[in-house]
Structures are given as structure tokens and as C-alpha cells.
C-alpha positions in Angstrom: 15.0 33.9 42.1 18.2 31.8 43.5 20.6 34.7 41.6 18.7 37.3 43.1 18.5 35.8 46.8 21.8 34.8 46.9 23.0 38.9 45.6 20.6 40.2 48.6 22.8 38.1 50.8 25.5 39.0 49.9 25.0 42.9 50.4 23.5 42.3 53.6 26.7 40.7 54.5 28.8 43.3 53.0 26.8 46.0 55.2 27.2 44.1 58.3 31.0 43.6 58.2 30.9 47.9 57.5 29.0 47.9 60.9 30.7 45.9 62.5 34.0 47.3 61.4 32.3 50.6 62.6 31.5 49.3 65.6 35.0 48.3 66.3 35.9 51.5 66.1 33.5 53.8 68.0 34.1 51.2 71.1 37.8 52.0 70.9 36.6 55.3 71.6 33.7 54.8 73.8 33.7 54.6 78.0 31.6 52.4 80.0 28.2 51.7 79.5 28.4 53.3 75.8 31.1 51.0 75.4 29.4 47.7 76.9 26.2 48.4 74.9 28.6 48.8 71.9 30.1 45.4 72.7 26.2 43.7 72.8 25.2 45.1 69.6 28.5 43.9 68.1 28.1 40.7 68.9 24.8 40.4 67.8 25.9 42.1 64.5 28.5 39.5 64.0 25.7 36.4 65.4 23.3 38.0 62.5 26.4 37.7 60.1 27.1 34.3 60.8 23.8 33.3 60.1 23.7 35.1 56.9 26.7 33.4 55.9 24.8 30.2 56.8 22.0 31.1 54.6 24.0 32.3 51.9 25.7 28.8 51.7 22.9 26.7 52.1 21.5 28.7 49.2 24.7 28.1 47.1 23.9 24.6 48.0 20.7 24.4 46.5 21.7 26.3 43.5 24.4 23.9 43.2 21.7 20.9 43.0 18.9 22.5 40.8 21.3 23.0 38.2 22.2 19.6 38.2 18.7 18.2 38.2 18.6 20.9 35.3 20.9 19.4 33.6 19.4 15.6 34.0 16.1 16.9 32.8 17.6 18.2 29.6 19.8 14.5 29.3 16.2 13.4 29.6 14.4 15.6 27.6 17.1 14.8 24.5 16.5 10.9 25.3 13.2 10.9 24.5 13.5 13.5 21.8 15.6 10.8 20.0 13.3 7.8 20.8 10.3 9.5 19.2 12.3 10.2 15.9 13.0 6.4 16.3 9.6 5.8 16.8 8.2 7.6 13.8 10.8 5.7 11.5 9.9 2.9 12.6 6.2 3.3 12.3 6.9 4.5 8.6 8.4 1.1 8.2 5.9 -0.8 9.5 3.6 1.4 6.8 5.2 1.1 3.6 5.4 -3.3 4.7 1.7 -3.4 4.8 1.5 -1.6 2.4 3.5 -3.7 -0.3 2.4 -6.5 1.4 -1.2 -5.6 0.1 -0.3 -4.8 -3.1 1.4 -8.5 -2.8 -2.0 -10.1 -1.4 -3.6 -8.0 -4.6 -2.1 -9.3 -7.1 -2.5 -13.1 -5.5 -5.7 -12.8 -5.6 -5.7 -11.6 -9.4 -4.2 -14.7 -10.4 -6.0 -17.1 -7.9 -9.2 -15.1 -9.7 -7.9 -15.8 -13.1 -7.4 -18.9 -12.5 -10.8 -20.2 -10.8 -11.8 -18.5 -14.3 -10.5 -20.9 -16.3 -11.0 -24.0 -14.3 -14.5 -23.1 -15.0 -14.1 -22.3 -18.4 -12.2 -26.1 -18.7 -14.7 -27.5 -16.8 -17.7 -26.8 -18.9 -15.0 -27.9 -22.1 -15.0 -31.0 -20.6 -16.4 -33.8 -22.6 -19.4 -35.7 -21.7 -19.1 -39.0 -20.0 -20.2 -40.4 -22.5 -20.9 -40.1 -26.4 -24.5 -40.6 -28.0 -23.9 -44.3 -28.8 -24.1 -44.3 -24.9 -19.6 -45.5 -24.9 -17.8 -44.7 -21.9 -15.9 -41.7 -22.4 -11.7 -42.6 -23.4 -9.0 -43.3 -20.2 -7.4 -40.0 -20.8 -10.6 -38.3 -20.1 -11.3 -39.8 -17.2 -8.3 -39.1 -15.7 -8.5 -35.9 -16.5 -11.9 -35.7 -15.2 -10.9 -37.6 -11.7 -7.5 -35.5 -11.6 -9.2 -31.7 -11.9 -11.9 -32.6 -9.0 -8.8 -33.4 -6.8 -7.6 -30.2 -7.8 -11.1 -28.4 -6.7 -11.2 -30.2 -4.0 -7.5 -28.8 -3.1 -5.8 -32.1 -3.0 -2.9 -31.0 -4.7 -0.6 -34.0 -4.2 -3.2 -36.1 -5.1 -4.3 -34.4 -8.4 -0.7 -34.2 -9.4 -0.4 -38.0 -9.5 -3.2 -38.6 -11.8 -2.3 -35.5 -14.0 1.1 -37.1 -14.4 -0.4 -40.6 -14.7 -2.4 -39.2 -18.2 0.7 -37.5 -19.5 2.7 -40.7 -18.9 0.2 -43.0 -20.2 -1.4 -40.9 -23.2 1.6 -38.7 -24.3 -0.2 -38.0 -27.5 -4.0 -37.1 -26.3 -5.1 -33.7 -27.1 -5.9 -33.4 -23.1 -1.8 -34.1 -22.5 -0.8 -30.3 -22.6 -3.8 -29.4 -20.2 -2.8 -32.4 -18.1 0.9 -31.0 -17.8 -0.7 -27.3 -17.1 -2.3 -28.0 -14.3 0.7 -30.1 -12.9 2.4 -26.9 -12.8 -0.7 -25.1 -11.3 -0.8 -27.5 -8.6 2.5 -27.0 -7.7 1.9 -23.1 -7.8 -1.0 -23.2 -5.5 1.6 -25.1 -2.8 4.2 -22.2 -3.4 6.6 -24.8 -4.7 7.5 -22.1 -7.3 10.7 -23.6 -8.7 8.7 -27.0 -9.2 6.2 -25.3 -10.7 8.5 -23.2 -13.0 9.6 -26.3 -14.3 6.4 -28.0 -15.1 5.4 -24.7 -16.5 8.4 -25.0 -19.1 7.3 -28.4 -19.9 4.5 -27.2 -21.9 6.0 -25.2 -24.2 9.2 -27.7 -24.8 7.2 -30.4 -24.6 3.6 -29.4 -26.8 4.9 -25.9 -28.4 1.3 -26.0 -30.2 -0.7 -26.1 -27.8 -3.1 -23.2 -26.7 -1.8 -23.9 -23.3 1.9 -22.3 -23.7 1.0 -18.9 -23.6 -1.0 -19.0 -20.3 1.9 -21.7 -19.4 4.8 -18.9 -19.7 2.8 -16.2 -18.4 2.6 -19.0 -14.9 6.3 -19.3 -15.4 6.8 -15.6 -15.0 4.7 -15.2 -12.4 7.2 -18.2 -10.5 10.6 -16.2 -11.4 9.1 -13.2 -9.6 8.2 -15.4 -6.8 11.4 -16.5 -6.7 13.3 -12.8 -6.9 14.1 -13.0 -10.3 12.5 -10.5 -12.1 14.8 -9.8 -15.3 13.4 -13.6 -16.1 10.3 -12.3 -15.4 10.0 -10.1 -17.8 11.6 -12.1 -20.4 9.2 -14.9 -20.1 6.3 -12.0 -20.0 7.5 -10.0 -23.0 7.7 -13.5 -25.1 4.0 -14.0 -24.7 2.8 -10.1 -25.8 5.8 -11.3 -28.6 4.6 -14.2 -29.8 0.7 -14.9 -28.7 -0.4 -11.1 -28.7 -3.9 -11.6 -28.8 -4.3 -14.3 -26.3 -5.7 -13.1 -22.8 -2.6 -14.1 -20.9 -1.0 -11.5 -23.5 -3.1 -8.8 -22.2 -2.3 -10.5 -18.2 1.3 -10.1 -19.5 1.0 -6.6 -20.4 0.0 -5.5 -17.0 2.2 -6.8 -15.3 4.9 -5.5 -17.3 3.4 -2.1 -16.6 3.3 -2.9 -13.2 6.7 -4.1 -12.9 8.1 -0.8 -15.1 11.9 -0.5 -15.7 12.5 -2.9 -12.8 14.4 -5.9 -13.8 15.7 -4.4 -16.9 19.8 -4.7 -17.9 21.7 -3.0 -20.3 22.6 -5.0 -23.3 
């Protein structure tokens, strides 16, 4: 509409410099009165110019600035075209986080699952406080008995002393393995993994018969992936499907070696 204005404006202008120049000339040629009425309609030929000269400017002038707001709505338009593919990264982001981050929270409660399983399990094991003579039941198991309600009742630090007390002062009782188990289990419930992975190992160097060591090194995987370290991982995985392959922490092993797939593997 601007183009089309400012090309009207300009052949008006072109058609009244022709008159004008006309005009010149037929007054050169004019007498008196014809002339002086010539003379008026010049002038107001040239006053009808001027203005459409004015006009014709002050529509160049606009031109001049909606083109440049033009050009700031397109600066803008290409801003926020660029911070809404920002956006949408960054909300992927944000997605695939959660979304490992449940698969994490899955998987932790898998093993705090498992391993409520088994306290039960141990806890029914447990021997009697007492035998049918009506004894007391030995030291060791009632330290064990006193350390393993601490660990119900989520006292780690508590349960770790007397677990560690039976170990230390009954090396040799069948309940010594367990003892050192759950050491490592309490450490593992504080996320003290690298503590834990070394109580863990204490069972199988320490009591390599014990039916502890395979749930023991499946624990101890479980702490190198913790701790970003999943080649170990596997290794400690793959020797309980190895060696204890009908044990239920085999099978545990086995799916989390599925899970983890050719991650963590090198080239020998």
C-alpha cells in the first residue's frame, strides 16, 4: 500500500511540473487578464506541488520506519524461534533424568525388597531363647539376636557395634559369617558403599564356606555399581552365576547382568 501510494505521488507530481511548465509558457504568450488568471492558477499549481512533495516525503518517511520495525520483528521472531528449540532440549533432558532416575529408585527398591525378605527369613532361623532344658541361649546368639533388632529398628551404627562385637568375640560360631553380612548391610543401607564393599569381601575371604558369600558378592556388586564401577560389577556378578549357580542371589545376578548388557565390558 506504501509502494503503491508513494508511485500515485509521484505521477501526480510529474503531471503537475508538465502543467506548470505549460503554464509557463501559454503566459509568455498570454495578455492581461488571461495572463493574471494564468499567473493564479500557476501558483496554486506549484502550492499543490509543494504539498505533494511534502506528502510524498513524509510517506518515504514512514516507509523508511516500518521496514525497520519489520526488520526488529523478524530479529524477534528468530529469538524466540531459537529459545523454543532450547526449550524443548531441555525439557527432553529433564525427561530421560526422571526417567533413569526411576529406573534407579526401581531397582533400590528390588534390593531393599530382597532384602526385608531375608531378614524375615533369618529371623524365623533364629534360635529360640532358650533350649528344652530351659538354658539360656549361648552369648553369640544373643548378640546376634540384640544386634538384628537394632538393625529393624534402623539403628545402623548401633547394630554395627554389636555385629562386630560377636565376630570379634566368637570368630568361630556358625552365626560369625551372618554377623559379618549384615555389617556390610548396614553400611549399605547408610550409602557408605565403599565401607560396605569392604565388609562385603570379608565374607568370602574370611568364611569362604559359608552360605553367606554368594548373597555377600552379589552386595558387593551391587556397591561397585554404586560407586561407578561397573566392569567390577560384573565381575563380582558373573562369579556368583559361576560358582553358586543355583543359589537365589545367582538368579538376582543374572538379571542384573541382563540389565546391565554389554556395558562395562573390556576387551581382553
Amino acid at each position: 500500500m506504501i509502494a503503491r501510494s508513494g508511485e500515485c505521488g509521484r505521477r501526480a507530481i510529474r503531471a503537475l511540473a508538465i502543467a506548470v511548465a505549460l503554464g509557463g509558457a501559454v503566459t509568455a504568450c498570454s495578455s492581461g487578464a488571461e495572463r493574471a488568471r494564468r499567473e493564479a492558477e500557476l501558483s496554486a499549481l506549484r502550492a499543490q506541488l509543494d504539498e505533494l512533495r511534502k506528502a510524498q516525503d513524509a510517506a518515504q518517511g514512514e516507509r523508511t520506519k516500518l521496514a525497520g520495525e519489520v526488520k526488529a520483528l523478524d530479529a524477534q521472531q528468530a529469538f524466540l524461534l531459537s529459545e523454543i528449540t532450547a526449550s524443548k532440549e531441555s525439557v527432553a533432558q529433564m525427561k530421560a533424568a526422571l526417567e533413569q532416575s526411576d529406573a534407579a529408585v526401581r531397582e533400590l527398591r528390588a534390593v531393599a525388597d530382597e532384602g526385608q525378605r531375608r531378614l524375615a527369613e533369618l529371623a524365623k532361623a533364629m534360635p529360640a531363647p532358650a533350649d528344652k532344658s530351659g538354658a539360656p541361649p549361648a552369648p553369640a546368639e544373643t548378640l546376634f539376636s540384640t544386634a538384628m533388632a537394632s538393625l529393624r529398628a534402623e539403628e545402623h551404627g548401633r547394630a554395627v557395634l554389636e555385629f562386630a562385637e560377636l565376630v570379634e568375640r566368637f570368630p568361630q560360631d556358625p552365626l560369625a559369617s551372618s554377623a559379618q553380612f549384615w555389617i556390610g548391610e548396614a553400611y549399605y543401607r547408610q550409602r557408605d558403599f565403599r565401607q560396605a564393599l569392604t565388609e562385603f569381601q570379608k565374607v568370602a575371604d574370611g568364611y569362604p564356606q559359608s552360605a553367606q558369600v554368594p548373597e555377600a558378592l552379589l552386595k558387593a556388586g551391587l556397591c561397585y555399581r554404586a560407586l561407578e564401577e561397573p566392569e567390577r560389577a560384573r565381575e563380582s556378578w558373573e562369579q556368583v552365576t559361576k560358582t553358586y549357580p543355583t543359589t537365589s542371589a545367582a538368579n538376582q545376578a543374572r538379571s542384573l547382568l541382563a540389565q546391565q548388557g554389554g556395558k562395562g565390558r573390556t576387551t581382553r
